[in-house]
N, CA, C and O atoms as a CHARMM CRD file, in Angstrom:
* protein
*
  296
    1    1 UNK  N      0.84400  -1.17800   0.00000 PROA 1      0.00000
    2    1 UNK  CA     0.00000   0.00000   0.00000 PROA 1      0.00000
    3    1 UNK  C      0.88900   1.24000   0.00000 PROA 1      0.00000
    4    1 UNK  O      1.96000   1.23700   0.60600 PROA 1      0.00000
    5    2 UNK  N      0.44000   2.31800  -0.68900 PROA 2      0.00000
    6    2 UNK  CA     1.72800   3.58500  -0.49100 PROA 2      0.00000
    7    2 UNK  C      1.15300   4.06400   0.13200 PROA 2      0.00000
    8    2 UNK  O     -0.00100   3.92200   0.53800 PROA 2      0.00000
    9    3 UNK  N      2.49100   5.21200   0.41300 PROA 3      0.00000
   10    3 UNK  CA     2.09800   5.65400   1.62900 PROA 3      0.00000
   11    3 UNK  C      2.72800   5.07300   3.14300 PROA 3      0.00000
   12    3 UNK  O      2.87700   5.84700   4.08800 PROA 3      0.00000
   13    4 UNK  N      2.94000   4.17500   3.19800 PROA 4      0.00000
   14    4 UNK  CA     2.94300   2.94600   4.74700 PROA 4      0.00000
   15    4 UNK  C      4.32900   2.47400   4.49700 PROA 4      0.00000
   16    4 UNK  O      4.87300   2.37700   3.39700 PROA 4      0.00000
   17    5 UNK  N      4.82600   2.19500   5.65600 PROA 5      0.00000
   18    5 UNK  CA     6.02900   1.73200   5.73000 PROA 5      0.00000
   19    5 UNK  C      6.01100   0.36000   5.69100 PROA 5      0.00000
   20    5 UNK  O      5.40200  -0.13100   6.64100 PROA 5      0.00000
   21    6 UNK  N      6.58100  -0.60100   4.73300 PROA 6      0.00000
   22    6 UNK  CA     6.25500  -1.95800   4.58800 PROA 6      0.00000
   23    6 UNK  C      7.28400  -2.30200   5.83400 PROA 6      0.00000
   24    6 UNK  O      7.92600  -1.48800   6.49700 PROA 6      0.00000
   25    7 UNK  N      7.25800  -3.68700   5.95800 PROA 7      0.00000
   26    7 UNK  CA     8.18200  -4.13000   6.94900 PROA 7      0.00000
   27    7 UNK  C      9.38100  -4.02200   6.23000 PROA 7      0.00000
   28    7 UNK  O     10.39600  -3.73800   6.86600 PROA 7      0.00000
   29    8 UNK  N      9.43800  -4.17100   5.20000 PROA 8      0.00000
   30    8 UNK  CA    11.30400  -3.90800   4.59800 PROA 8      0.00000
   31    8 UNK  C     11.19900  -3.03500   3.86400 PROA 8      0.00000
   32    8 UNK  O     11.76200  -3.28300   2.79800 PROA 8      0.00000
   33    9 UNK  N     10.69400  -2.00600   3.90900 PROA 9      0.00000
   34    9 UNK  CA    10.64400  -0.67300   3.15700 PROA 9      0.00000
   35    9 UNK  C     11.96400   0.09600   4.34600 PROA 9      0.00000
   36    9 UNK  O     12.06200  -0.28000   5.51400 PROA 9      0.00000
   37   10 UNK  N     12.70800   1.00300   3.83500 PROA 10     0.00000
   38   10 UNK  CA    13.62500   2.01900   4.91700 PROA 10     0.00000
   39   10 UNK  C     13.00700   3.82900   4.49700 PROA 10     0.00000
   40   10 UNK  O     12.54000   4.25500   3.44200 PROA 10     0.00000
   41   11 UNK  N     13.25700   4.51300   5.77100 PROA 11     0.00000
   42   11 UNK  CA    12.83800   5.68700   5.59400 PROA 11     0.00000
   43   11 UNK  C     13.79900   6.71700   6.74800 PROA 11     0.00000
   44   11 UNK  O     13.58400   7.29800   7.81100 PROA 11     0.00000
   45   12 UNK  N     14.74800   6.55700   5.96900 PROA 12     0.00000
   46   12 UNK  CA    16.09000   7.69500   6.37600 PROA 12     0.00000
   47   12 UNK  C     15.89300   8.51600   6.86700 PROA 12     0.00000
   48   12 UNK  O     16.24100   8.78300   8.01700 PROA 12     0.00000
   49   13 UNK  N     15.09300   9.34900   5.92400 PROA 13     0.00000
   50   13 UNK  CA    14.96000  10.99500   5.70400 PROA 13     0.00000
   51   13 UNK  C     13.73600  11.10400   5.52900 PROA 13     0.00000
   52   13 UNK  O     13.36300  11.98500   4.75400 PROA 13     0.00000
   53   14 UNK  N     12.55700  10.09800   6.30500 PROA 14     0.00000
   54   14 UNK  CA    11.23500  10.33800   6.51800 PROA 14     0.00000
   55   14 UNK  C     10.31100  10.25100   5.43700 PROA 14     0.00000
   56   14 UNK  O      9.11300  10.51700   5.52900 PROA 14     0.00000
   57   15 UNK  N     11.32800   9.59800   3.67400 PROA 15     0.00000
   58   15 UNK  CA    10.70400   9.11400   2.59500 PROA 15     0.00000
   59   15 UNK  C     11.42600   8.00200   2.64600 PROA 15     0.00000
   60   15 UNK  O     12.56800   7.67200   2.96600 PROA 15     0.00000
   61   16 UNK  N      9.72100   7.14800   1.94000 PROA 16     0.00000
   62   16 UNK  CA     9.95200   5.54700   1.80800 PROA 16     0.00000
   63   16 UNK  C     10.97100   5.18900   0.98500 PROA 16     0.00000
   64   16 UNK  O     11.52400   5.99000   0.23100 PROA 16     0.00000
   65   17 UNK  N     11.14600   4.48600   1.04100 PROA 17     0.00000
   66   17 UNK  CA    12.58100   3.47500   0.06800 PROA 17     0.00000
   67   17 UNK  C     12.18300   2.25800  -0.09900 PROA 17     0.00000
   68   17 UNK  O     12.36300   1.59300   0.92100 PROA 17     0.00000
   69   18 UNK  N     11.56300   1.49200  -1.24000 PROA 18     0.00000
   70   18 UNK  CA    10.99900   0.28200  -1.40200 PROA 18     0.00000
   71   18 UNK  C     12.26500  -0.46800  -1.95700 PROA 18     0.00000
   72   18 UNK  O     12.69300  -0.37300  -3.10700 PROA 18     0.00000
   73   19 UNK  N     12.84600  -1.30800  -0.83600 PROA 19     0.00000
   74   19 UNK  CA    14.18600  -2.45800  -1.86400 PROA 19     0.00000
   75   19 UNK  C     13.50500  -3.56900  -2.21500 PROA 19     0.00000
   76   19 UNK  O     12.85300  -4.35700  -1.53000 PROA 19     0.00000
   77   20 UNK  N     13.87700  -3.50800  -4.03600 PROA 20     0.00000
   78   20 UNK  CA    13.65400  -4.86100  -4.15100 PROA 20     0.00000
   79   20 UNK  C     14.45600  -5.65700  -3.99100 PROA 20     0.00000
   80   20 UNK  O     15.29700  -5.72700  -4.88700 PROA 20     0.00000
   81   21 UNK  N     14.62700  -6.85700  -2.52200 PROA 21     0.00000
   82   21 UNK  CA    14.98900  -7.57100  -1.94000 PROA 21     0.00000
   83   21 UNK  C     15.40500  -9.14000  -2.69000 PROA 21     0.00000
   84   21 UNK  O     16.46400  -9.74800  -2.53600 PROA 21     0.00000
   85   22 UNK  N     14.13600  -9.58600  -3.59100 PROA 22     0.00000
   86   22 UNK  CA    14.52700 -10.30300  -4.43700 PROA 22     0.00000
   87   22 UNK  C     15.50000 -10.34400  -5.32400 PROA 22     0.00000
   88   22 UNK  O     15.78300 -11.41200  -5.86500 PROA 22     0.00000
   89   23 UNK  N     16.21500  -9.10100  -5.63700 PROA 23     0.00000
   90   23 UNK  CA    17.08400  -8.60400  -6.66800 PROA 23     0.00000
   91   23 UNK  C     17.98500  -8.38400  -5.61000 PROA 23     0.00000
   92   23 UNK  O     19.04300  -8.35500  -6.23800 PROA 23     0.00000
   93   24 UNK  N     18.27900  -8.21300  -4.45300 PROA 24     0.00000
   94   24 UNK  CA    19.53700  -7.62000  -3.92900 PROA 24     0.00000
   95   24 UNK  C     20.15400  -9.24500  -3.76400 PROA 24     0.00000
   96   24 UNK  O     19.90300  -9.91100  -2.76000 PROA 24     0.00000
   97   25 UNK  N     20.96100  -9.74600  -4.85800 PROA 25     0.00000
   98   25 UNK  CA    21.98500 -10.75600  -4.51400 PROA 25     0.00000
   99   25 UNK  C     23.20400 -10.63300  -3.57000 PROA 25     0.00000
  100   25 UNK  O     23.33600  -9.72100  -2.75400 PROA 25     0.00000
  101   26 UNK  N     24.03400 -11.58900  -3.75400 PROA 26     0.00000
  102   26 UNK  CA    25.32300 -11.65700  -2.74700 PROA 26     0.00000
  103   26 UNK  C     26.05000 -11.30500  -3.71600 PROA 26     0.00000
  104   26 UNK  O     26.09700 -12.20200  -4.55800 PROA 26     0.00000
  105   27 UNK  N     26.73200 -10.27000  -4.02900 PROA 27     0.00000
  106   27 UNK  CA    27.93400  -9.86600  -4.53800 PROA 27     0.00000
  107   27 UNK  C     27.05800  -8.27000  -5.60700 PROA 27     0.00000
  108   27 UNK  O     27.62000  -7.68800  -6.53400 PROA 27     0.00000
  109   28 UNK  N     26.31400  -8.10000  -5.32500 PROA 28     0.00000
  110   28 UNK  CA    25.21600  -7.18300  -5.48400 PROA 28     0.00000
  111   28 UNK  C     25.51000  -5.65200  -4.77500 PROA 28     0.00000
  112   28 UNK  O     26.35400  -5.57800  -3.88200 PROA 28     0.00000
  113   29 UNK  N     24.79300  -4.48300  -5.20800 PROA 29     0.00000
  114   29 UNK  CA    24.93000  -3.33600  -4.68900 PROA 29     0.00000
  115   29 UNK  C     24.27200  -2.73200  -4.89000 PROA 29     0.00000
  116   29 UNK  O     23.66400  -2.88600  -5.95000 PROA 29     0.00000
  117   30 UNK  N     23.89700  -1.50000  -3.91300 PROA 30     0.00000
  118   30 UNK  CA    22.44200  -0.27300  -3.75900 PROA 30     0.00000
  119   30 UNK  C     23.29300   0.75000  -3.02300 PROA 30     0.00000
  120   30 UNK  O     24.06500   0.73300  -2.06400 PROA 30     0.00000
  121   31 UNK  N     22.63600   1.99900  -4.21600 PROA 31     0.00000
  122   31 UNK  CA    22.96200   3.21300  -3.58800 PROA 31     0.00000
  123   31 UNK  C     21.49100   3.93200  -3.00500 PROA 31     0.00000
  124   31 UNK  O     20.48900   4.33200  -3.59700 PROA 31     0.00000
  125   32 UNK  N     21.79100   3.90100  -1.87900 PROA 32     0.00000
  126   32 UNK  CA    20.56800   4.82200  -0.87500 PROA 32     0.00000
  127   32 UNK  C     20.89700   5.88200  -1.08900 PROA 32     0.00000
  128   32 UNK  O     22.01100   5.96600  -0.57100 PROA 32     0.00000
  129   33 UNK  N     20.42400   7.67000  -1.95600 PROA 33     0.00000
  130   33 UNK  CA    20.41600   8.27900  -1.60700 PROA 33     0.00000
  131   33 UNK  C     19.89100   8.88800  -0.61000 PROA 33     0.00000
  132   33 UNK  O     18.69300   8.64300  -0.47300 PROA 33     0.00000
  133   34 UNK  N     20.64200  10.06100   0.63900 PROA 34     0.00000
  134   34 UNK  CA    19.83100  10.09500   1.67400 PROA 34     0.00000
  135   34 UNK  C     20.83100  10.83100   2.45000 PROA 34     0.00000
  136   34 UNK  O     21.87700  10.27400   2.78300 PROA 34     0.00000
  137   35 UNK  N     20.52200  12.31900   2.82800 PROA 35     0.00000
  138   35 UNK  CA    21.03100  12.94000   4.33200 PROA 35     0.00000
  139   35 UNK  C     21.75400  12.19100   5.40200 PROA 35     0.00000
  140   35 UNK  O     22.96600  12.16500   5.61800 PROA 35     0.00000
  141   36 UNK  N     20.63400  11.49400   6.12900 PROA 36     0.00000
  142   36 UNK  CA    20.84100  10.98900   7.50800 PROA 36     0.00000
  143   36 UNK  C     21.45200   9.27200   7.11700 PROA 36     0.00000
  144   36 UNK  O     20.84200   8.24100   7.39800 PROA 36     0.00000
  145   37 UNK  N     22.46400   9.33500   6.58600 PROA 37     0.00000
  146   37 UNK  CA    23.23000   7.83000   6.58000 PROA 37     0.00000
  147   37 UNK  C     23.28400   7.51800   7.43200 PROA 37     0.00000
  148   37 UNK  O     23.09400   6.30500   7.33400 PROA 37     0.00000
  149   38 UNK  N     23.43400   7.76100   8.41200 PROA 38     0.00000
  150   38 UNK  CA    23.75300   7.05100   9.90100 PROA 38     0.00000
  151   38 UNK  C     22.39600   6.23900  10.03200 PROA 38     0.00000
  152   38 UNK  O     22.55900   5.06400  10.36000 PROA 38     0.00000
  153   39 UNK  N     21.21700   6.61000   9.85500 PROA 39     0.00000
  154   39 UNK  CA    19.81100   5.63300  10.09900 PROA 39     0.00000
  155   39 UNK  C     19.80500   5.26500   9.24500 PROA 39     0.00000
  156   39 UNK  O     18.99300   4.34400   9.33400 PROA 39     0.00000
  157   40 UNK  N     20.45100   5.30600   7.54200 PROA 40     0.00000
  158   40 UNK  CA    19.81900   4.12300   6.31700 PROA 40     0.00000
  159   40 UNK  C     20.55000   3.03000   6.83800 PROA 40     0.00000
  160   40 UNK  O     19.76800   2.08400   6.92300 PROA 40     0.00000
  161   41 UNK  N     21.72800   2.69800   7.24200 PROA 41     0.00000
  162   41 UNK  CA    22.74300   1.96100   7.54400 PROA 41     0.00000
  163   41 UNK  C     22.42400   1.55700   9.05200 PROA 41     0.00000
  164   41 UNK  O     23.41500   1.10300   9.62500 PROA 41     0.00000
  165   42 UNK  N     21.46800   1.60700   9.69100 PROA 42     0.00000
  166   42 UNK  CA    20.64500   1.24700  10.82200 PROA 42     0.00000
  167   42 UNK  C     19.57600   0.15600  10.75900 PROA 42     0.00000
  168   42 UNK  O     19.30600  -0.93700  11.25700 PROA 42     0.00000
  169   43 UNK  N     18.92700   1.40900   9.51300 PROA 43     0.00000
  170   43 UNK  CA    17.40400   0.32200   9.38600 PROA 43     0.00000
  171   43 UNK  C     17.92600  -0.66500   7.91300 PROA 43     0.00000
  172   43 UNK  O     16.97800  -1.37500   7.57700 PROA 43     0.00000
  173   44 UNK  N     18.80000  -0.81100   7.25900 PROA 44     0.00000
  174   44 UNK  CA    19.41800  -1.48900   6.13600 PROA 44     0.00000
  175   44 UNK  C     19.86300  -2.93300   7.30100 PROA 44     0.00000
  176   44 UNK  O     19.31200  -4.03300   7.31800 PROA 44     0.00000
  177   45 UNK  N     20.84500  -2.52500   8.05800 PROA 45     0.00000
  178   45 UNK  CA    21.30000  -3.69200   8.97200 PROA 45     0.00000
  179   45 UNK  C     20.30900  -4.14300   9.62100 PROA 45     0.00000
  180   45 UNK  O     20.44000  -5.36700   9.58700 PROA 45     0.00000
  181   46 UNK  N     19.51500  -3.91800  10.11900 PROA 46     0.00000
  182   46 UNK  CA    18.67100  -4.54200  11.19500 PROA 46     0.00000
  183   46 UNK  C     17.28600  -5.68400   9.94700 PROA 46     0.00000
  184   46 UNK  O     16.74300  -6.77500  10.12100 PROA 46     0.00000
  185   47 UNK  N     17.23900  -4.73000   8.88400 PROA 47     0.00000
  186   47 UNK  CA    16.59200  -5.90500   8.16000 PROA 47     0.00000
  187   47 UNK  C     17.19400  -6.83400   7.11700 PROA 47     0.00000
  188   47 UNK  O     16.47700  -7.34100   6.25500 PROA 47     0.00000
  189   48 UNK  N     18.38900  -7.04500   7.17900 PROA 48     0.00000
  190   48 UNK  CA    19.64400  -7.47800   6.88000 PROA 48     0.00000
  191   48 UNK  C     19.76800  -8.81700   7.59400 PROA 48     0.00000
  192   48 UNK  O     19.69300  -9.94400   7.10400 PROA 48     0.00000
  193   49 UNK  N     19.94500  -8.50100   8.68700 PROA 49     0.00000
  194   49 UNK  CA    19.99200  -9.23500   9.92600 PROA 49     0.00000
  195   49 UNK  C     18.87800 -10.45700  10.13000 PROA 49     0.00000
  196   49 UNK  O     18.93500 -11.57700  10.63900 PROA 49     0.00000
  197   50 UNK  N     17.62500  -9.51800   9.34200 PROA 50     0.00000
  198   50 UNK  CA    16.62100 -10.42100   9.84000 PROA 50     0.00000
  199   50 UNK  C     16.28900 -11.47500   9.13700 PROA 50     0.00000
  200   50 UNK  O     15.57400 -12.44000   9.40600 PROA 50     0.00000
  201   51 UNK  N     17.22300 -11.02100   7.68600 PROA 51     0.00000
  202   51 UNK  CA    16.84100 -11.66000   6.43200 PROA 51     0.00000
  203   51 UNK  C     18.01900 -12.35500   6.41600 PROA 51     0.00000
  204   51 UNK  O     18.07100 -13.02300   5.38300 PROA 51     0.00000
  205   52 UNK  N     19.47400 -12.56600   7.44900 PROA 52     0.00000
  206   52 UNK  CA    20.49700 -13.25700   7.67500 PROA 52     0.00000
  207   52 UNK  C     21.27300 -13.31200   6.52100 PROA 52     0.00000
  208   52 UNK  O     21.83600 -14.37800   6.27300 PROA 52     0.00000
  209   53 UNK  N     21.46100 -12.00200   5.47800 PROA 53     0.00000
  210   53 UNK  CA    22.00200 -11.30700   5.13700 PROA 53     0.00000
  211   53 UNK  C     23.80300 -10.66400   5.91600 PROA 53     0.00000
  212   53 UNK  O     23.92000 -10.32400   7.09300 PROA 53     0.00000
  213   54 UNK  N     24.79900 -10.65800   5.03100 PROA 54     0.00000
  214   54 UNK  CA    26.41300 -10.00800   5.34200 PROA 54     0.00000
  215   54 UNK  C     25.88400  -8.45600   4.74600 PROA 54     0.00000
  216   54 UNK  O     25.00600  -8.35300   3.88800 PROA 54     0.00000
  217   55 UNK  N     26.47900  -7.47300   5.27300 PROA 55     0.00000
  218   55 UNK  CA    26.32300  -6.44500   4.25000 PROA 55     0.00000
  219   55 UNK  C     27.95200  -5.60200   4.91400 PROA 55     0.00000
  220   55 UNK  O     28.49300  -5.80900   6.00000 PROA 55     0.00000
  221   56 UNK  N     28.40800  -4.60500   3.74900 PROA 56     0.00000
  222   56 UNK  CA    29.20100  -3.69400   4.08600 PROA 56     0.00000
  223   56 UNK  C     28.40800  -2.78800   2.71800 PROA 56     0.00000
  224   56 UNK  O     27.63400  -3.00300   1.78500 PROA 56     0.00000
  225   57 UNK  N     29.50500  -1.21400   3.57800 PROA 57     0.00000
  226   57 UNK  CA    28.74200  -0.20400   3.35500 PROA 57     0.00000
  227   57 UNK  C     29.74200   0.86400   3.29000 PROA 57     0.00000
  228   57 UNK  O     30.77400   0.70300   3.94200 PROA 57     0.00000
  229   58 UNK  N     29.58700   1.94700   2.58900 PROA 58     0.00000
  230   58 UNK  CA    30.33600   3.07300   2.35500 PROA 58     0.00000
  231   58 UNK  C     29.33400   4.40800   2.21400 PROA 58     0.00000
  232   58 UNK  O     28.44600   4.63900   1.39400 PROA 58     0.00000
  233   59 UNK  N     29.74600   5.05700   3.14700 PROA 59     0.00000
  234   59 UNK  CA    28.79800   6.49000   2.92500 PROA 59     0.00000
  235   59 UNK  C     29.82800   7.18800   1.23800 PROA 59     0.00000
  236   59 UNK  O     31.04600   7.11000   1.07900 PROA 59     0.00000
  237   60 UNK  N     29.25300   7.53400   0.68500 PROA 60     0.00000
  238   60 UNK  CA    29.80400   8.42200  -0.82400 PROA 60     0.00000
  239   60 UNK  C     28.88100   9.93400  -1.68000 PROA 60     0.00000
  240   60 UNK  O     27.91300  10.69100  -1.60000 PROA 60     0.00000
  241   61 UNK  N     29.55900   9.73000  -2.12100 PROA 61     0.00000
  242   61 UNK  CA    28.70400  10.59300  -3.46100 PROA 61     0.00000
  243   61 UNK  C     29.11300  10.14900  -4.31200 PROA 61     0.00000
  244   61 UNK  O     30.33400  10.04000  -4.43000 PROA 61     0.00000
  245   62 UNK  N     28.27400   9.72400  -5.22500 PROA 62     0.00000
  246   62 UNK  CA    28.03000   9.65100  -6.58700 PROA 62     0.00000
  247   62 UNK  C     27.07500  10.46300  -7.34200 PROA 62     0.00000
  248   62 UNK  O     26.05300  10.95500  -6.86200 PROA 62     0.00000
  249   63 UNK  N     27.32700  10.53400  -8.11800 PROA 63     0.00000
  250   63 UNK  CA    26.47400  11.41100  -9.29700 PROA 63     0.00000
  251   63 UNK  C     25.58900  12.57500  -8.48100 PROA 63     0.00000
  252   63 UNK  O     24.39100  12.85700  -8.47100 PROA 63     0.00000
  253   64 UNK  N     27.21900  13.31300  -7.54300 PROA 64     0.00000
  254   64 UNK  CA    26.45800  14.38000  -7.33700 PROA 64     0.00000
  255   64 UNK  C     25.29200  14.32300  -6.25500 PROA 64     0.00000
  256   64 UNK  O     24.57300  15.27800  -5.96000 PROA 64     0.00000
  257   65 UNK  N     25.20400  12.62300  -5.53400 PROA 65     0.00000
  258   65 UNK  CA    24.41600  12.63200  -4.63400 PROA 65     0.00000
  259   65 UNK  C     24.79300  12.27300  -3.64400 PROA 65     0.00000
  260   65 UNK  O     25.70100  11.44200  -3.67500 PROA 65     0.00000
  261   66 UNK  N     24.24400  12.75700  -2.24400 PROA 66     0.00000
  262   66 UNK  CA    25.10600  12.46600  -1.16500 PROA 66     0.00000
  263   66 UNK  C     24.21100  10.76900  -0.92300 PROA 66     0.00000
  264   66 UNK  O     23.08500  10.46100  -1.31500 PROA 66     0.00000
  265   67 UNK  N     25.03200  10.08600  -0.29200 PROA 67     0.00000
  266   67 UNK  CA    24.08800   8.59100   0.53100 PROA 67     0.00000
  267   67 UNK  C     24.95200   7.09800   1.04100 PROA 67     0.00000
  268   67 UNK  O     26.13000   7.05100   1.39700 PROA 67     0.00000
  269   68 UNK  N     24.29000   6.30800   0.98100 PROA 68     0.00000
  270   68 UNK  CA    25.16900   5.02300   1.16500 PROA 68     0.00000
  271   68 UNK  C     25.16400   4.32000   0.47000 PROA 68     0.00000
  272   68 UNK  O     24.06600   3.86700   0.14600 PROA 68     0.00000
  273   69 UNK  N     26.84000   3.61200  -0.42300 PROA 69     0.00000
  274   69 UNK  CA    26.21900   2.39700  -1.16600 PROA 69     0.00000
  275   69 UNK  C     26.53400   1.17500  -0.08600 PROA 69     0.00000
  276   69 UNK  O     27.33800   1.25100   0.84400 PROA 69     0.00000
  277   70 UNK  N     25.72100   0.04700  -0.42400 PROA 70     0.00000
  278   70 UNK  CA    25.25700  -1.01900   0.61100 PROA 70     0.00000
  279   70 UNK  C     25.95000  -2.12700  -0.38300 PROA 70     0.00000
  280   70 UNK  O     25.77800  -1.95400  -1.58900 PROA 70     0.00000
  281   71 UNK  N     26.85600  -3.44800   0.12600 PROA 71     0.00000
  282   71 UNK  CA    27.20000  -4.18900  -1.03900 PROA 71     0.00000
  283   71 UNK  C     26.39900  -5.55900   0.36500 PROA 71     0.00000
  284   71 UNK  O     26.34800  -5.58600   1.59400 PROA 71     0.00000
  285   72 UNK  N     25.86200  -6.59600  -0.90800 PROA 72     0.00000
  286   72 UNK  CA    25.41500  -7.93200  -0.05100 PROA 72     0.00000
  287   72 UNK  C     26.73300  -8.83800   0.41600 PROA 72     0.00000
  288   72 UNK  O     27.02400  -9.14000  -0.74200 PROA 72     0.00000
  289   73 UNK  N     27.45100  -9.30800   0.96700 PROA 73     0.00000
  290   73 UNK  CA    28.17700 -10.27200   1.39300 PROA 73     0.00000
  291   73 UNK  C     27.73500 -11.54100   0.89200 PROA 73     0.00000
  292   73 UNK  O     27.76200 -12.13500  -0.18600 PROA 73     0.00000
  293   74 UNK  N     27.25500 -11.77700   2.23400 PROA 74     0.00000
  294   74 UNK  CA    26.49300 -13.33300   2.31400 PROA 74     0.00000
  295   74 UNK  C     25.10000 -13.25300   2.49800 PROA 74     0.00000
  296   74 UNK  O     24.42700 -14.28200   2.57300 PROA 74     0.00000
């Protein structure tokens, strides 16, 4: 439903972020644009975790945008 925070939806900067999860493989990568990196890289790990998911992470800019890219491990 939009609008609503799904259970694996993230919301950094108080807008939704729908990952498609099916597509995030192991050796895979996502750039979160987003202000407050410190909470994408919060709520990214914790449903990471739940999904028993490896992840590492780099706050960057790319193309001029500030955010985090997220790579899958395991």
């Amino acid at each position: 439903m939009k609008g609503l925070l799904g259970i694996y939806d993230i919301n950094p900067d108080g807008i939704i972020i729908e990952i498609e999860w099916a597509k995030f493989l192991v050796g895979s990568s996502l750039f979160i644009p987003c202000l407050n990196t410190r909470e994408a890289v919060i709520q990214f790990r914790k449903i990471s975790k739940q999904k028993g998911y490896e992840i590492t992470y780099r706050v960057r800019i790319e193309n001029g945008r500030y955010g985090v890219r997220i790579w899958r491990d395991v």
